[in-house]
N, C-alpha and C positions, 0 to 999 in steps of 0.2 A: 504494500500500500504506500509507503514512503518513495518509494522509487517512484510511483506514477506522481507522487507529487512534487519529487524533483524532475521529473520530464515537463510537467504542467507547467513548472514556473520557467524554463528554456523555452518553452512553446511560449509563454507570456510575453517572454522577454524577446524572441525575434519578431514575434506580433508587435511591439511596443516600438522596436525601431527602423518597421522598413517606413521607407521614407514616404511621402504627397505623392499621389497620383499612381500606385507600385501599381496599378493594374493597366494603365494604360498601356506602360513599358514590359510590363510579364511575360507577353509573348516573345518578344525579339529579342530579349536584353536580358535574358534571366542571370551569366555571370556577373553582370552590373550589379544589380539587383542584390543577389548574394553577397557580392563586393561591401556591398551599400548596407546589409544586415552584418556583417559581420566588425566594418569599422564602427557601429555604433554601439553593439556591445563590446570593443574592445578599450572603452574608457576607465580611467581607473576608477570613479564611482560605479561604474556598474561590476565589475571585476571583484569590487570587496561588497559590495550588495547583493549580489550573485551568492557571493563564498558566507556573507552570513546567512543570507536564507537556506540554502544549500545547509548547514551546521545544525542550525536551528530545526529542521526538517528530522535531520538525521538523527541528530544525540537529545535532545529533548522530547521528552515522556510526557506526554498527557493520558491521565487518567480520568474518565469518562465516570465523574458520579462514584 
């Protein structure tokens, strides 16, 4: 169950950075595109906010009640 919600928050996060208009360009341009998703999660706010939700996911217990 943790791992799907470390996939979920990567799925979030390339959701959250591809850029204005990404469908226009989808067809033709798709390296760009990825280009374009991956310099934006490569910032170091997103890089140490990644790594604590990612920690926080993992090593912290919730107990349900």
């Amino acid at each position: 169950m943790r791992w799907c919600l470390v996939v979920g928050w990567f799925v979030l996060l390339i959701g959250w950075n591809l850029p204005p208009g990404w469908s226009a360009v989808a067809d033709g341009d798709k390296p760009r595109l990825f280009m374009a998703v991956l310099h934006g999660m490569a910032t170091p706010t997103s890089i140490l906010v990644s790594v604590g939700v990612v920690a926080l996911i993992l090593f912290v217990k919730v107990d349900p009640y």
